[in-house]
C-alpha positions as CSV (number, residue, x, y, z in Angstrom):
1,X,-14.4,-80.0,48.4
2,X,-14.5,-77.4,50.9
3,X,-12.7,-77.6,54.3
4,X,-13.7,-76.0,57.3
5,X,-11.0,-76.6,59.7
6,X,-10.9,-75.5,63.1
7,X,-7.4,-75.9,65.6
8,X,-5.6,-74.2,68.6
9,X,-3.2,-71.9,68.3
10,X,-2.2,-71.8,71.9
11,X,-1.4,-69.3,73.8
12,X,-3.4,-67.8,71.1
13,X,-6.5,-67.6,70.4
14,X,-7.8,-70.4,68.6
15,X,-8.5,-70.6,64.7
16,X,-10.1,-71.6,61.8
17,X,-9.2,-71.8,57.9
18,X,-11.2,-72.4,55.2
19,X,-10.0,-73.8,51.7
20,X,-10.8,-75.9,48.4
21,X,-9.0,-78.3,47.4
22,X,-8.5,-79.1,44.0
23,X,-6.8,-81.9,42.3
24,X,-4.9,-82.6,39.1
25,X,-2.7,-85.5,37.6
26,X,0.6,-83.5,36.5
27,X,2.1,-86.8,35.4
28,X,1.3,-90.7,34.4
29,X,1.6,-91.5,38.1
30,X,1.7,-88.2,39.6
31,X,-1.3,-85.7,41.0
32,X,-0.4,-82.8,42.7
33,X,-3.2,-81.3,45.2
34,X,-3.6,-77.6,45.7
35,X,-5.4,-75.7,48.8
36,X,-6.6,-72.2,47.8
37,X,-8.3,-70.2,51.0
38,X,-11.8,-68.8,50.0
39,X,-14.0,-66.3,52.3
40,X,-17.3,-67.2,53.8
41,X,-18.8,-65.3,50.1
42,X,-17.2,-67.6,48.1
43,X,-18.5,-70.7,49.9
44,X,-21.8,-68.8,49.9
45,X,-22.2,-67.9,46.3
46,X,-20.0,-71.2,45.0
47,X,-21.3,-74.3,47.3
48,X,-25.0,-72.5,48.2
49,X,-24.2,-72.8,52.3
50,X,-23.8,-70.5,54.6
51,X,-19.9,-71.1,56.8
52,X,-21.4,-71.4,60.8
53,X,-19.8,-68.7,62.9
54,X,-16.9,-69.9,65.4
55,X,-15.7,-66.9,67.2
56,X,-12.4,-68.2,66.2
57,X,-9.6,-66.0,64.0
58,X,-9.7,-67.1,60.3
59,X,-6.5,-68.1,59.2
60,X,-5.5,-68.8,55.3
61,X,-3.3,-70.6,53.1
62,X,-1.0,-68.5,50.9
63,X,0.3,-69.6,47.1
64,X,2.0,-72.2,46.9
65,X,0.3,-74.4,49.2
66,X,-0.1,-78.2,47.5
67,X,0.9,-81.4,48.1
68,X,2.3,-84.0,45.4
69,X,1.9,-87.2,45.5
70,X,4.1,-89.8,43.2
71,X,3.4,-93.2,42.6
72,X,7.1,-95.7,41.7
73,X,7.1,-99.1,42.0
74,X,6.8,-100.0,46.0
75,X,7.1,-96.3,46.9
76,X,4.3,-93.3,47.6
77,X,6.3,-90.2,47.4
78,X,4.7,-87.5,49.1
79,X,5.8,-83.4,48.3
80,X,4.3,-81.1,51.3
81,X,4.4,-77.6,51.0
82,X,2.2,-75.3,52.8
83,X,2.5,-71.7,53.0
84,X,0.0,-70.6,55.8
85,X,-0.8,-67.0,57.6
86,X,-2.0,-67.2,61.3
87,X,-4.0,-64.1,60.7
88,X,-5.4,-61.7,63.7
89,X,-2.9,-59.4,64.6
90,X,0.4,-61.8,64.7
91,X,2.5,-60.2,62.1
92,X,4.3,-62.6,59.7
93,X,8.1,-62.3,60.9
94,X,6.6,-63.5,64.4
95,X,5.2,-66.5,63.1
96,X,7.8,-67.8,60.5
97,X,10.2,-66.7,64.0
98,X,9.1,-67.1,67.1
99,X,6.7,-70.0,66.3
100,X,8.5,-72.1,64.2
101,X,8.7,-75.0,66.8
102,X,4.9,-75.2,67.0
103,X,5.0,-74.3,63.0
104,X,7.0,-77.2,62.5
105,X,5.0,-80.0,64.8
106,X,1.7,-78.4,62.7
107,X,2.9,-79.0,59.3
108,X,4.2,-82.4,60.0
109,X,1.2,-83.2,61.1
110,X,-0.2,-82.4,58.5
111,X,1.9,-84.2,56.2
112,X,1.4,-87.5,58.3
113,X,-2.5,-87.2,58.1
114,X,-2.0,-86.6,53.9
115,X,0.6,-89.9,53.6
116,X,-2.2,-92.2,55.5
117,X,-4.6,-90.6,53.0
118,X,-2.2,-91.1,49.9
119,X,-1.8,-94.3,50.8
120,X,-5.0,-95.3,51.3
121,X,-5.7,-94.2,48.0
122,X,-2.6,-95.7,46.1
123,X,-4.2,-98.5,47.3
124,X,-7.3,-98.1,45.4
């Protein structure tokens, strides 16, 4: 699958990423989810689509960025780890310091919206 996913960034401008995901079961009860950025090319050559233009700044995941999620009796255990760059002209110490509030809300976010979506599919 590839996601195009557009948020704000306020008071920045506002920004887009653009990843695969691609699964794998890393144990009997265990699959572990990995989000690799890929360029409007790859999508292009890869998925025969062309990415629409946003006039927003492209952002990208960095390695690792993956979540695991474990299946135990009664329990979904979810692993998030995400490892992201703001891209534009923010230079990394500025986002991993002076943003780490808003970094924080983000990627807990994000982890909430991946639990509902484990669970739905523990479910299964």
């Amino acid at each position: 699958d590839v996601v195009h996913w557009r948020f704000r960034a306020s008071p920045l401008s506002d920004r887009e990423i653009l990843y695969v995901i691609g699964a794998k079961e890393t144990g009997a009860e265990q699959t572990t989810y990995a989000y690799a950025s890929v360029d409007d090319g790859w999508v292009r050559e890869h998925c025969k689509t062309e990415v629409p233009p946003t006039g927003r700044v492209r952002s990208f995941n960095l390695l690792p960025s993956a979540d695991r999620l474990t299946l135990r009796p009664g329990v979904v255990v979810v692993d998030h780890l995400m490892t992201t760059g703001l891209g534009g002209w923010i230079p990394t110490w500025v986002y991993n310091n002076v943003m780490k509030s808003a970094v924080v809300k983000v990627y807990t976010e994000e982890a909430d919206h991946f639990r509902e979506y484990a669970v739905g599919e523990a479910g299964r």
